[in-house]
N, C-alpha and C positions, 0 to 999 in steps of 0.2 A: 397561432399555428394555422396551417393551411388547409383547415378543414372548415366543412359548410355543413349545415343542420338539413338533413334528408326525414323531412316528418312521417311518423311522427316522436320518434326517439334518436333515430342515427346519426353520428357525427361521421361524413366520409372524408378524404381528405383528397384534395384537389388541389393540383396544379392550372397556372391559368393560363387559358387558353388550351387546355387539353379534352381530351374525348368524355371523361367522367365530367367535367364540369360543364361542357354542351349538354348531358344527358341531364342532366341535374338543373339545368333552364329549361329544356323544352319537356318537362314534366310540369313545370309552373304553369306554361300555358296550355298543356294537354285539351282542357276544353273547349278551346277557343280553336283546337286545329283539328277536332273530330270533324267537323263539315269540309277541310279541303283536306286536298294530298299534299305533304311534304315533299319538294323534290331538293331541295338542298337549305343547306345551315351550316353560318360561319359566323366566327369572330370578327370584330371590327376591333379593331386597335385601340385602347385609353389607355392612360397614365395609370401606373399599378395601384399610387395609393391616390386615387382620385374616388375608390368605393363604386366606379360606374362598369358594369358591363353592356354592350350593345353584342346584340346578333341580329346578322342579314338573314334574314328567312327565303325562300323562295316559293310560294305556293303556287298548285293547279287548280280549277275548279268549274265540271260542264257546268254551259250555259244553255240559252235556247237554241234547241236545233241540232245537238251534239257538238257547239263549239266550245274550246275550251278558252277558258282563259287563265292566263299566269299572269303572277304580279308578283315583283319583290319589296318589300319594306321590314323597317329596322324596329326591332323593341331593345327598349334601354329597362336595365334590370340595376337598383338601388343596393347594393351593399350593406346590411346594418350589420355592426358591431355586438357580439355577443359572444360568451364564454363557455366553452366546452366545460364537460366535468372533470376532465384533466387538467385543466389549464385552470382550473376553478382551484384544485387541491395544489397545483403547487403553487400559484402568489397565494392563496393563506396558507400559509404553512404549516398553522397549527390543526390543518384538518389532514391528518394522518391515521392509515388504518393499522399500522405494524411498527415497529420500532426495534432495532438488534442494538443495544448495549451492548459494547464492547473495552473490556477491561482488563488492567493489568497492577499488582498490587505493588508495582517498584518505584524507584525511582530517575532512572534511566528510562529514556523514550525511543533505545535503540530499535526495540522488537517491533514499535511502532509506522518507524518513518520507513524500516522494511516491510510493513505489512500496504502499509500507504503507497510504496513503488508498483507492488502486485496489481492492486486495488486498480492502477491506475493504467498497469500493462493489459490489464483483461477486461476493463472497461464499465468494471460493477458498477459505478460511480453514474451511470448513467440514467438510470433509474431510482436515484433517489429526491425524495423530495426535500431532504435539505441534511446538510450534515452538521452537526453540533459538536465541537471539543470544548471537553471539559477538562479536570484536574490531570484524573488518571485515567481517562479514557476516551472512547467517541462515541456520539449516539448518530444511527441513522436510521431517518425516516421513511418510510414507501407509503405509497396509495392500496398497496396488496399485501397481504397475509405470505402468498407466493412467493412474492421477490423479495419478502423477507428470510424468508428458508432458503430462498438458493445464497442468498449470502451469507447465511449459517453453515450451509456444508462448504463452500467456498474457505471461510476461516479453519474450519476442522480439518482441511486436507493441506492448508497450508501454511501454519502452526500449532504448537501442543496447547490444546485448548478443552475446554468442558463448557457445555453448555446447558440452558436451560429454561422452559418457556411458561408462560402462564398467558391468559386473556380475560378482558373486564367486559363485560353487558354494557352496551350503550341505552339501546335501544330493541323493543321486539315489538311488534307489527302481528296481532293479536287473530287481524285477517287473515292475513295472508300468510301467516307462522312466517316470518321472515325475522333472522335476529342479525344484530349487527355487534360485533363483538369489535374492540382494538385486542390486538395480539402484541406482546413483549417477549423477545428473547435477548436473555441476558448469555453473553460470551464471556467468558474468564480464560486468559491466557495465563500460562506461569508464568512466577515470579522469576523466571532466571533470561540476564542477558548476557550476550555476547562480552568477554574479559570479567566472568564473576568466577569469584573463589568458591567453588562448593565442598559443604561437608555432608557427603554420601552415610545413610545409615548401613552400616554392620552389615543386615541382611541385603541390602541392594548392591553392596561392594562385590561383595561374596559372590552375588549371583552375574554378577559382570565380567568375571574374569577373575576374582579375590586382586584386584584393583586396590589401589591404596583410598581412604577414604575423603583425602584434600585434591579433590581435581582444580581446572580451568575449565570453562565453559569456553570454546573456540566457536562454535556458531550453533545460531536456530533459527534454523528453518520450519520444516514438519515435525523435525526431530530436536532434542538436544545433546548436540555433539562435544562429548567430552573426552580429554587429556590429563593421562597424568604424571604430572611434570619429572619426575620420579624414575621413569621407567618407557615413556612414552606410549603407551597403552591405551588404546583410544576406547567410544562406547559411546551409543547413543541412544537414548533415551526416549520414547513417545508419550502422548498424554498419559496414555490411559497407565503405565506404567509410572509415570511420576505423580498421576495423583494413588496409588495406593502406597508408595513410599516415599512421602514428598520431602524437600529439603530446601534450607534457604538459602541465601546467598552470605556470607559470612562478613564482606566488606561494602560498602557505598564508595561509588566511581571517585567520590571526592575525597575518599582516602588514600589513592595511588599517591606514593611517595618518587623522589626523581632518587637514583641509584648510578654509581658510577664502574662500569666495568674495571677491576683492578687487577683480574687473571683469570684466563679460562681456558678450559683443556676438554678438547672434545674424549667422548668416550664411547668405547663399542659398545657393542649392543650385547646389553644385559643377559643372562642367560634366563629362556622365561620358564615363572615355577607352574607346578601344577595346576591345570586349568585357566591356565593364563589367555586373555583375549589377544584380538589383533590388536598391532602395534602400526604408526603412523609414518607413510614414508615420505611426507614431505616435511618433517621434522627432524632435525639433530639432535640428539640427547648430549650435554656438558654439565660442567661439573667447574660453578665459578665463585671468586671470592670477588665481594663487592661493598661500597662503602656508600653511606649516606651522601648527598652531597650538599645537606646540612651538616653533617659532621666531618669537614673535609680537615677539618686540623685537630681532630683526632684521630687516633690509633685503629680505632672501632670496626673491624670488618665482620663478615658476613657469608657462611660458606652457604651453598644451594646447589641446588641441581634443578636444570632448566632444560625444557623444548626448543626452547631459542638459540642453539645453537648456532645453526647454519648461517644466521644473520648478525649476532654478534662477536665483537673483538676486544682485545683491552681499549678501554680509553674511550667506548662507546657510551652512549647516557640509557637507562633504561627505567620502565616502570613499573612498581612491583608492589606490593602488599609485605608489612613489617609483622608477623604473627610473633617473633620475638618478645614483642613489648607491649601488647594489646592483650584485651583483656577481652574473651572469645566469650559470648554471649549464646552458646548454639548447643539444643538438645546432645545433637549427637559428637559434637568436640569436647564438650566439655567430660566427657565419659573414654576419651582415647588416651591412651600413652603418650605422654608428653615427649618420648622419644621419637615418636613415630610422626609429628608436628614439625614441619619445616622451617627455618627460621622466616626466611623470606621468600615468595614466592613471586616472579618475576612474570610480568606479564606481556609487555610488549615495548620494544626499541623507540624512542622518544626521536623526533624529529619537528624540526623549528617550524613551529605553526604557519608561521607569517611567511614564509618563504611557499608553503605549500599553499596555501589561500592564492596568491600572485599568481603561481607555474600552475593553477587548476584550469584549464582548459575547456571543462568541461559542467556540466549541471544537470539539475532535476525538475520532473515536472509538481506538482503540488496540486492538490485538493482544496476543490474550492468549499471553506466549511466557515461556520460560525465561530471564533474565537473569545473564549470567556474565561476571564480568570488566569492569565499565562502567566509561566513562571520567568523570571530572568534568565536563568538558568537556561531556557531553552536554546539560545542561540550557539552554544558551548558545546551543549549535546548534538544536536545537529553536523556543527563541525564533526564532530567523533564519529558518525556514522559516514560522516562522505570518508573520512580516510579512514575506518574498517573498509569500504566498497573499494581504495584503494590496496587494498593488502588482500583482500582475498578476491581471488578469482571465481570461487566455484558459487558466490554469491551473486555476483555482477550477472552471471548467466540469466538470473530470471528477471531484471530490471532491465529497462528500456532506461539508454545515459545517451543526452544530447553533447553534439558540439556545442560550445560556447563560442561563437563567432566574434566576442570585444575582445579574447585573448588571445594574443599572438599564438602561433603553433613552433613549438621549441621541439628538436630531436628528443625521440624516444628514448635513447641509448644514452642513460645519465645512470653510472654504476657506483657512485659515489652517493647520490642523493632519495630521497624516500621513495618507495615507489609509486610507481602512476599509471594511470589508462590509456594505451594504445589508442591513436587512432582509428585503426580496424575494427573498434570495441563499440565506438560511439555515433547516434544515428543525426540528420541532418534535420533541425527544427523545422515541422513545417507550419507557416503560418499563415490562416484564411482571413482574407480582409472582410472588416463587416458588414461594406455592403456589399450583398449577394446577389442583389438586383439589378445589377448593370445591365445594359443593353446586349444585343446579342455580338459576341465575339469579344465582351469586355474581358479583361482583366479579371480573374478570382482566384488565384493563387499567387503570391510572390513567394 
């Protein structure tokens, strides 16, 4: 880094050939210019990584008789190599004063590579001393206790999260009562992601609008925003409200089954009962029979009632959760009226992967972190979150989405095929080359 040792503790940071870094030479030789006058000091021009600086000096100095004399000459100043305490604690890496754990007890990583976009728009990332992913979560490092809590309230404001801290004694300094403690907080975000089946407890439904108790999770952000497919009745939920009546997710992403639209009749809107919440107005409420497309030579259909309206038709593919034939493992399902249990619950309209990978035009940036342990899986789930960012809009808003410059640019207005991101939406990569140290008028951005 561009800073120099000002004894006898200070790192200042200097640029070369500027005013801080002449001040910072001719304190070297302060004693040697008490007997004459300074009348000027400059730079002489070296090679940056030569470790040499010179400066023209100019002194005055009476002699006999009241004459003066000036003289100019050059002192060369030796550059040694030596390590700030910052630059000390990030190459070892393991000399860390704070650490925030961060965790999620699911097994989808969509909440994640949302939380990772933010991270990345608002620049937290910049102050840490090294990031670490593990299983189910990420750990990050700092040099301060500080910049660890401002990225603890950073997660609390922008997901439903609970946290929690403790610190261990390293060392204490008996003189000078000085203690050095490492500080840990651990982050726990819910277990619910975006396209989970939840089953809401009795008292939480009630207090939401008497909402049925099988929602969809449609998104989380700070909150979690729920849907029920039923009546279209939306509700969102915050931490601190979901951990005093918490609930699980009912299926794993790997159980969506493919569904084949085989009739569907939109429906008006329900008349709503008693204390009934608000209701969702970029959704359709329908009313569709539908068939495996494993069981397509059988009889076998499927009545439901979906949000998906507005986007599906007959003869469309869809993806949904089978509660008919599963065997519900969940405090508060297992205690409901089996009438009140939907047979299938339909989650979102299916569109051919490999077409949408091709026509993506667009990408993300990533965090540069330690990788240990990764699942296969991840490459799968990843996709699934670029195309959630393709389907909702009111998500995209807090992420920063580059152009992709290797893919051709295809018109917007494709009404037939999955949806996509505008170009108006998406900012232009910018990339600094690495060396920074061109001459003057070089090149530093393309």
């Amino acid at each position: 880094c561009p800073r120099y040792l000002q004894p006898p503790g200070t790192w200042v940071r200097c640029a070369l050939e500027s005013r801080e870094l002449l001040a910072l030479c001719l304190k070297k030789i302060k004693a040697s210019l008490s007997k004459v006058r300074l009348i000027d000091a400059g730079f002489i021009w070296t090679e940056p990584h030569s470790k040499r600086l010179k400066l023209k000096l100019t002194v005055q100095k009476e002699v006999l008789n009241g004459a003066v004399l000036q003289q100019v000459f050059v002192v060369e100043y030796i550059v040694q190599s030596q390590m700030c305490e910052d630059c000390h604690r990030i190459e070892a890496k393991d000399f860390w004063k704070a650490v925030v754990q961060v965790r999620q007890k699911t097994l989808h990583k969509k909440t994640f590579y949302y939380l990772e976009q933010l991270i990345l728009k608002h620049r937290l990332h910049q102050n840490t001393l090294r990031i670490k992913e593990i299983h189910d979560g990420l750990d990050f490092y700092y040099s301060s206790k500080q910049q660890a809590q401002k990225m603890v309230d950073f997660l609390q404001c922008t997901v439903p999260s609970r946290s929690k801290s403790s610190q261990r004694l390293i060392s204490h300094d008996i003189h000078s009562n000085v203690y050095n403690y490492k500080s840990t907080f651990s982050v726990e975000i819910v277990p619910i992601c975006k396209d989970n089946v939840v089953c809401l407890s009795p008292k939480l439904a009630q207090s939401l609008g008497n909402m049925s108790q099988i929602c969809v999770c449609i998104r989380v952000t700070s909150t979690i925003r729920l849907i029920d497919p039923s009546t279209l009745q939306i509700a969102e939920i915050d931490g601190n409200t979901y951990w005093r009546h918490p609930f699980n997710s009912l299926f794993h992403p790997r159980q969506l089954e493919e569904f084949i639209i085989m009739d569907i009749n939109r429906v008006q809107e329900k008349k709503k009962g008693a204390g009934a919440g608000a209701r969702s107005n970029k959704h359709t409420l329908a009313e569709a029979w539908v068939r495996k497309t494993s069981e397509l030579n059988t009889d076998h259909q499927y009545f439901c009632c979906t949000h998906l309206g507005h986007i599906l038709n007959p003869g469309d593919l869809v993806l949904g959760f089978d509660l008919a034939n599963c065997n519900l493992n969940d405090e508060f399902a297992n205690k409901m009226n089996p009438h009140n249990i939907p047979d299938v619950v339909l989650i979102k309209k299916s569109y051919d992967r490999t077409r949408r990978q091709q026509r993506r035009n667009w990408k993300l940036k990533e965090l540069e972190r330690d990788r240990e342990g990764l699942d296969t899986d991840d490459e799968r789930q990843y996709q699934d979150f670029l195309e959630d960012l393709e389907e909702d809009e009111a998500v995209r808003k807090n992420i920063n989405i580059y152009r992709n410059a290797d893919v051709p640019v295809e018109s917007d207005t494709d009404d037939d095929g999955p949806p996509r991101i505008s170009l108006a939406e998406m900012l232009e990569d910018l990339h600094i080359s690495q060396d920074a140290t061109g001459g003057e008028g070089a090149n530093m951005m393309t």
